[in-house]
C-alpha positions in Angstrom: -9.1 -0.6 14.2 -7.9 -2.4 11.3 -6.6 1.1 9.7 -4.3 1.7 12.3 -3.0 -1.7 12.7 -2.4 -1.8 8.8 -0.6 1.7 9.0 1.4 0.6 12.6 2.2 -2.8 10.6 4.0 -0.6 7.4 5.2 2.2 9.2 7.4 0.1 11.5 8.7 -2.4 8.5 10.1 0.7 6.5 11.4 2.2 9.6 13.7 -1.3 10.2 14.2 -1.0 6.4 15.7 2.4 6.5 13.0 3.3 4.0 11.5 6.9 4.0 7.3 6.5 3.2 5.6 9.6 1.1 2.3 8.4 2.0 -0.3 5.2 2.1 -3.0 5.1 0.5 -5.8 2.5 0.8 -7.6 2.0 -2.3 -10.5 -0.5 -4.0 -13.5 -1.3 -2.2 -12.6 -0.9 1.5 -11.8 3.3 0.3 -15.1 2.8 -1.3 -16.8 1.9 1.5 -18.4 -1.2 -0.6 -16.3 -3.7 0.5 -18.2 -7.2 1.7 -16.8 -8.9 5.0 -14.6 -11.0 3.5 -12.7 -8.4 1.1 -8.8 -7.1 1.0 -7.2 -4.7 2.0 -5.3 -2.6 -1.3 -2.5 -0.6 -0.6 -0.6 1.7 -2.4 3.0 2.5 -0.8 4.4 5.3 -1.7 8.4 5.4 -1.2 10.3 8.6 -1.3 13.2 6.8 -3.3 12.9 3.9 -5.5 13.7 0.4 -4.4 14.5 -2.4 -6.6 12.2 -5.4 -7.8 13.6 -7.3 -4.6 13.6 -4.8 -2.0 9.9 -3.7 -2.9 9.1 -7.7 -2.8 10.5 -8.4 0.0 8.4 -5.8 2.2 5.4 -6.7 0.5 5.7 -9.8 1.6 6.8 -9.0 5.3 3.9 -6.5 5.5 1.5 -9.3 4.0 2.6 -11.9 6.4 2.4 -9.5 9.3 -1.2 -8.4 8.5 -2.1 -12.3 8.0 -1.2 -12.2 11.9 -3.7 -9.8 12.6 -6.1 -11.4 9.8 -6.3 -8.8 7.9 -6.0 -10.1 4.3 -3.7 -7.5 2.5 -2.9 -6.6 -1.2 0.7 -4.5 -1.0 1.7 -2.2 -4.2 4.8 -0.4 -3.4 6.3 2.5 -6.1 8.5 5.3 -6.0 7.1 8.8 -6.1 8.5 9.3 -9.4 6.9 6.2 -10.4 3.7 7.2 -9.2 4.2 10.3 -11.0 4.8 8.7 -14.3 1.9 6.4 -14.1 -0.9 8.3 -12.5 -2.7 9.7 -15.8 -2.6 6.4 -17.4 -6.7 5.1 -18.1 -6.6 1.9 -16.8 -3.5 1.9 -14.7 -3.8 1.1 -11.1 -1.8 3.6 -9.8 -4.3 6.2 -11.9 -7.5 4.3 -9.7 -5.5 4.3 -6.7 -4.8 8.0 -6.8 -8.4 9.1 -7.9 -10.7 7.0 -5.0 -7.9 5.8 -2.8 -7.7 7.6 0.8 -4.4 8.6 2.8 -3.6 6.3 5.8 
């Protein structure tokens, strides 16, 4: 249930941004499958074209507050594919973690 709201929730807020989405990927413990009751949702947006500091703030923060609606307590990451590129092999990185046990939404 929550899945598809999450997905609906981001899906629509790129759409009225004019902002093309590679792919979502859900990450951490809930992709685990470890998660306690209480635990976030992390998300990894992937964005066909880069966005600036702003614009990537900005629909974090819409997708946040949306998901807060539905109480869903969200954690938003959004990068460009080339970003994701660049950053996926390095140890430690998010992105790297995100890629490796994260699932597609």
């Amino acid at each position: 249930m929550e899945k598809e709201i999450i997905k609906e929730v981001i899906e629509r807020i790129f759409k009225s941004a004019n902002v093309e989405i590679d792919k979502i990927i859900l990450f951490g413990s809930r992709a685990r499958g470890d998660y306690k009751k209480y635990s976030d949702w992390d998300l990894l947006i992937v964005t066909k074209e880069e966005l600036s500091r702003k614009e990537r703030q900005r629909l974090a923060y819409l997708i946040r507050k949306e998901l807060a609606e539905h109480f869903i307590d969200g954690d938003v990451i959004i990068k460009s594919e080339k970003e994701v590129e660049k950053r996926k092999d390095i140890v430690g990185s998010i992105i790297k973690s995100a890629m490796k046990e994260g699932v597609t939404l």
